[in-house]
C-alpha positions in Angstrom: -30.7 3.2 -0.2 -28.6 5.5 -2.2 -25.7 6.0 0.6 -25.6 2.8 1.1 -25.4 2.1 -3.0 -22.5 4.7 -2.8 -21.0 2.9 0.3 -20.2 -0.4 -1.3 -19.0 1.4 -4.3 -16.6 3.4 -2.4 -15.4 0.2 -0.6 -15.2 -1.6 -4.2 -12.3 0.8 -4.8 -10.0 -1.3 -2.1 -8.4 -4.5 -3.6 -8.5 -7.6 -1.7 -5.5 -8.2 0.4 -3.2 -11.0 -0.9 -0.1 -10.7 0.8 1.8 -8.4 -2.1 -0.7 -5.7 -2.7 -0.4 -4.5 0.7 0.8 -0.9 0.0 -2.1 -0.7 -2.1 -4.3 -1.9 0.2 -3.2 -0.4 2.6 -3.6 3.5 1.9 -7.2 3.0 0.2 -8.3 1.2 3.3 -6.8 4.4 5.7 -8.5 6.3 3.4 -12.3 4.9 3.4 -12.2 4.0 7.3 -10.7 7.6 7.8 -14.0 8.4 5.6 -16.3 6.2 7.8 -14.7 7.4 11.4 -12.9 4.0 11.9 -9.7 4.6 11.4 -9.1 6.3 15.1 -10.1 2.7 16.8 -7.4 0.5 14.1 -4.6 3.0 15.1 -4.9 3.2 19.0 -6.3 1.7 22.2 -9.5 2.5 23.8 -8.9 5.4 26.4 -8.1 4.3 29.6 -10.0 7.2 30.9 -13.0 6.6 28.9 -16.4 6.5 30.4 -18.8 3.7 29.6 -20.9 5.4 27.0 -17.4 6.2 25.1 -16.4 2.5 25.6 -19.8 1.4 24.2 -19.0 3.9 21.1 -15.8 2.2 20.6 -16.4 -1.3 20.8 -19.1 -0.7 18.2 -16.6 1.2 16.0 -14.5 -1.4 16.2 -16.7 -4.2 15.6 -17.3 -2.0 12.7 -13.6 -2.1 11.4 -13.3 -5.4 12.3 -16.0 -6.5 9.8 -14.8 -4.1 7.1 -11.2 -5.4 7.3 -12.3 -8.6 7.3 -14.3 -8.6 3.8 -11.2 -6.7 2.6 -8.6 -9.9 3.2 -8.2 -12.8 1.1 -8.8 -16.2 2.8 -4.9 -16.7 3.3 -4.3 -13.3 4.9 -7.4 -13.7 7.1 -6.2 -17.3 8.6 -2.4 -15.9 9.0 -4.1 -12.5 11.0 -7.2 -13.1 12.5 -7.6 -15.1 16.3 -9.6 -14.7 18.9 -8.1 -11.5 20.0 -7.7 -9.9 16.8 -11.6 -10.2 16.3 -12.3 -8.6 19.0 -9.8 -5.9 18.4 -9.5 -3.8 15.7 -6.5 -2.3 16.7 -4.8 -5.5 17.3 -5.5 -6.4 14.1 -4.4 -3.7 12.3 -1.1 -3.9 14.1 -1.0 -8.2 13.4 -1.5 -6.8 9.7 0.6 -4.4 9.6 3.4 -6.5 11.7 2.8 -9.3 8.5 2.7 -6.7 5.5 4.8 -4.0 6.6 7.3 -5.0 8.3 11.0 -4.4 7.2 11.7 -7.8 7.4 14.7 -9.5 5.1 11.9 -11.3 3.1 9.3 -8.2 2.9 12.2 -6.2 1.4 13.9 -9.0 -0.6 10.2 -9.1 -2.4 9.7 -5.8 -2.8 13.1 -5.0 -4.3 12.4 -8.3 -6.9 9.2 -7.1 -7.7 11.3 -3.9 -8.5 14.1 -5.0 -10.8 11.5 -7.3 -12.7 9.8 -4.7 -13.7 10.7 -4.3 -18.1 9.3 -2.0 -20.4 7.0 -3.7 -22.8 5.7 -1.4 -25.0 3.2 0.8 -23.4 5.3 3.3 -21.7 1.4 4.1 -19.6 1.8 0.5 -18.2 5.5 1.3 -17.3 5.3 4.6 -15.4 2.7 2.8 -13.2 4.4 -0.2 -12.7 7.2 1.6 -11.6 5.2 4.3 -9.3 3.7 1.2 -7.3 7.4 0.1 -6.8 8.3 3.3 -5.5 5.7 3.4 -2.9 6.4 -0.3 -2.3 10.3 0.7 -1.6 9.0 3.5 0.7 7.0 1.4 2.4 9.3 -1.5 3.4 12.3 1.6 4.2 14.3 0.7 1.3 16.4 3.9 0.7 17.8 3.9 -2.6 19.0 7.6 -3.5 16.8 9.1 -6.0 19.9 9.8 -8.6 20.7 6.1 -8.7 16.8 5.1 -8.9 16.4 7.7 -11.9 19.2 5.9 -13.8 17.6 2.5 -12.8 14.3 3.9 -14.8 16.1 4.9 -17.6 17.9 1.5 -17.7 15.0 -0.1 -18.0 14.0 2.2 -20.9 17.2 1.5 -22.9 16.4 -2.4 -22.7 14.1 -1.7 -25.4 14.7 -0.4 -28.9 12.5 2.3 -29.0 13.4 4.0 -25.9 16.9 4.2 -26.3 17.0 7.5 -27.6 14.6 8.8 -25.2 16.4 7.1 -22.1 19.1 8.4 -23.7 18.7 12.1 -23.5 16.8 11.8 -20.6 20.1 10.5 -18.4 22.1 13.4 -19.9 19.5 15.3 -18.3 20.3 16.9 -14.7 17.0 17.5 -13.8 15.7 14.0 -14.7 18.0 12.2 -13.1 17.4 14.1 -9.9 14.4 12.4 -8.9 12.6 9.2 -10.1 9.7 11.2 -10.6 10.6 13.7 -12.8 11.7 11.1 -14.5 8.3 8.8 -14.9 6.7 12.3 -16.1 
């Protein structure tokens, strides 16, 4: 009872995929199927060679993934990516997923780069470095290559927006090593 107590927390973890959390989504779900032995059957094809006992093992696996995926979609996401062959399939649904989410697509990248520039600092500069971390995985994600000098100064512009950060943001650009890489300059 306990393992299974400590299952469903684990799983709790993973957000529900809507469609613009997908990064998120994502690397916790590679994470906990990785964790459960599932993640083999999303990312390839059932050995061609493979006898029926391994076969067997698979199909199970996947069935397995299937039904995790599943409860990890939002009802939108799961009528856009699941048929009939995708559930039957993990890894035919993990590739229509990724082929929806993922995809470096005009649109993906137009609303990963908005989500980006909207981003303001508000106050709570805790709120603000996290923001802008998720919009740096996002960029990665969707192969956005912005160079990590002109990202840096895009921080610290959205520091000097607000009053109180103006001094900071500042000092911070006149800084070599800040400015070097976005990261250095969240921390």
């Amino acid at each position: 009872m306990s393992d299974k107590n400590n299952e469903i927390k684990d799983s709790n973890n993973i957000p529900i995929l809507d469609g613009l959390n997908y990064s998120e989504w994502y690397r916790r779900t590679c994470i906990y199927l990785r964790s459960k032995d599932l993640l083999d059957v999303c990312l390839r094809k059932v050995p061609a060679d493979a006898t029926p006992a391994v076969v067997n093992k698979w199909n199970k696996s996947s069935s397995e993934a299937i039904g995790f995926i599943s409860s990890k979609i939002d009802p939108s996401v799961f009528i856009e990516v699941m048929d009939n062959e995708t559930m039957e399939d993990a890894n035919l649904l993990w590739e229509r997923i990724n082929e929806q989410y993922a995809s470096k697509t005009a649109i993906n990248q137009g609303g990963v780069v908005m989500d980006w520039v909207a981003i303001a600092y508000k106050g709570n500069l805790d709120d603000f470095i996290k923001k802008c971390h998720k919009a740096l995985v996002d960029l990665a994600s969707v192969n956005i290559k912005i160079p990590p000098d002109v990202l840096s100064y895009m921080i610290l512009v959205k520091l000097c927006d607000h009053t109180s950060m103006y001094h900071l943001a500042d000092s911070l650009a006149m800084s070599t090593e800040a400015t070097e890489n976005p990261t250095v300059t969240l921390s």
